[in-house]
N, C-alpha and C positions, 0 to 999 in steps of 0.2 A: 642802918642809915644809908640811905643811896647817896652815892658819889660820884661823879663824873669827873675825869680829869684828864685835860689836854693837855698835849704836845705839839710840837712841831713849825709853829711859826717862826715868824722872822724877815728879814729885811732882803728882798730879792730885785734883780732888775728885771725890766719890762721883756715879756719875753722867755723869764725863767720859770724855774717849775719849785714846787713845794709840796711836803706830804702831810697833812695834818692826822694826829692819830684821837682817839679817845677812849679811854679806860674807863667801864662804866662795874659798880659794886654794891651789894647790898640790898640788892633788891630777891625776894625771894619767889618771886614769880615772873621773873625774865623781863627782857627788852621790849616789846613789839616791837615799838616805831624809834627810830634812831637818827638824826641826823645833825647837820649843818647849818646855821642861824650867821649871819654878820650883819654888824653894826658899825656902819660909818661916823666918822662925826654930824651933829647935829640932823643925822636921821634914824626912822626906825629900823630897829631891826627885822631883818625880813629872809625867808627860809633861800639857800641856797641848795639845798639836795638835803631827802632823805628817803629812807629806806626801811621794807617793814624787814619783818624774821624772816619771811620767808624769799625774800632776794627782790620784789616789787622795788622801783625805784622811783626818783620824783625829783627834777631839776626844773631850776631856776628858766628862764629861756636866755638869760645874761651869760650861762655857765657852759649851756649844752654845746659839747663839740671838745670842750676846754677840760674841764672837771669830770670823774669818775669817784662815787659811791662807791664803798665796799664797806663787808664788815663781817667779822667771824663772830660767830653765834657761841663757839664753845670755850671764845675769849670773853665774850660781852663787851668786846671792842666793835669799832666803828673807825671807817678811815676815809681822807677826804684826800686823792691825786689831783692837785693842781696843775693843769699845762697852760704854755703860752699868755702868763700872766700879764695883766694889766695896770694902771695907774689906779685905774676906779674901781682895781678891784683892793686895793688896801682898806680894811676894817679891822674891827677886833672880830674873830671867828669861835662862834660858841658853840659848845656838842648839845645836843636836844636828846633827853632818853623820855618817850613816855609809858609809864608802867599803871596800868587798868584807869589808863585814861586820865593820869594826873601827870603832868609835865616836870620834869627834872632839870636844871640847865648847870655847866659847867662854869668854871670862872673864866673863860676867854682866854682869845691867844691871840695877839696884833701879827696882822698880816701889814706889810708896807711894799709896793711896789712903786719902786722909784730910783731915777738913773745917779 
């Protein structure tokens, strides 16, 4: 049974930085595509950065400058470097694993930035 599961949110002020991590399992045919989803209140969720195996990347235009993708292939982790955080950037932060094209997602992690 595939599992995702996050780490690393939490309550930062504007300005600060945070590392989200994500521990992906059970899949027996690997990661491809891996990434980062957030959901605000009262809106949809929508891709902040992801990443395939092989180091390809894919940022938000909200993010780029700010956030750095990474991710070890012989961990089946995924990890999201937050800089110079924002107010609008507070959401819940979900990992995305998809494996032969069927979508995985983690139970979330509340990001909150605010003074």
């Amino acid at each position: 049974q595939v599992q995702l599961v996050e780490s690393g949110g939490g309550l930062v002020q504007p300005g600060g930085s945070l590392r989200l991590s994500c521990a992906a399992s059970g899949s027996k045919y690997g990661f491809y595509v891996m990434g980062w989803y957030c959901q605000a209140p009262g809106k949809q969720r929508e891709l902040v950065a992801d990443i395939t195996s092989g180091g390809t990347t894919n940022y938000a235009d909200s993010v780029k400058g700010r956030f750095t993708i990474s991710r070890d292939n012989a961990k089946n982790a995924v990890y999201l470097q937050m800089n110079s955080l924002k107010p609008e950037d507070t959401a819940v932060y979900y990992c995305k694993a998809v494996i032969v094209g069927r979508p995985y997602w983690g139970q979330g992690t509340q990001v909150t930035v605010s003074s």
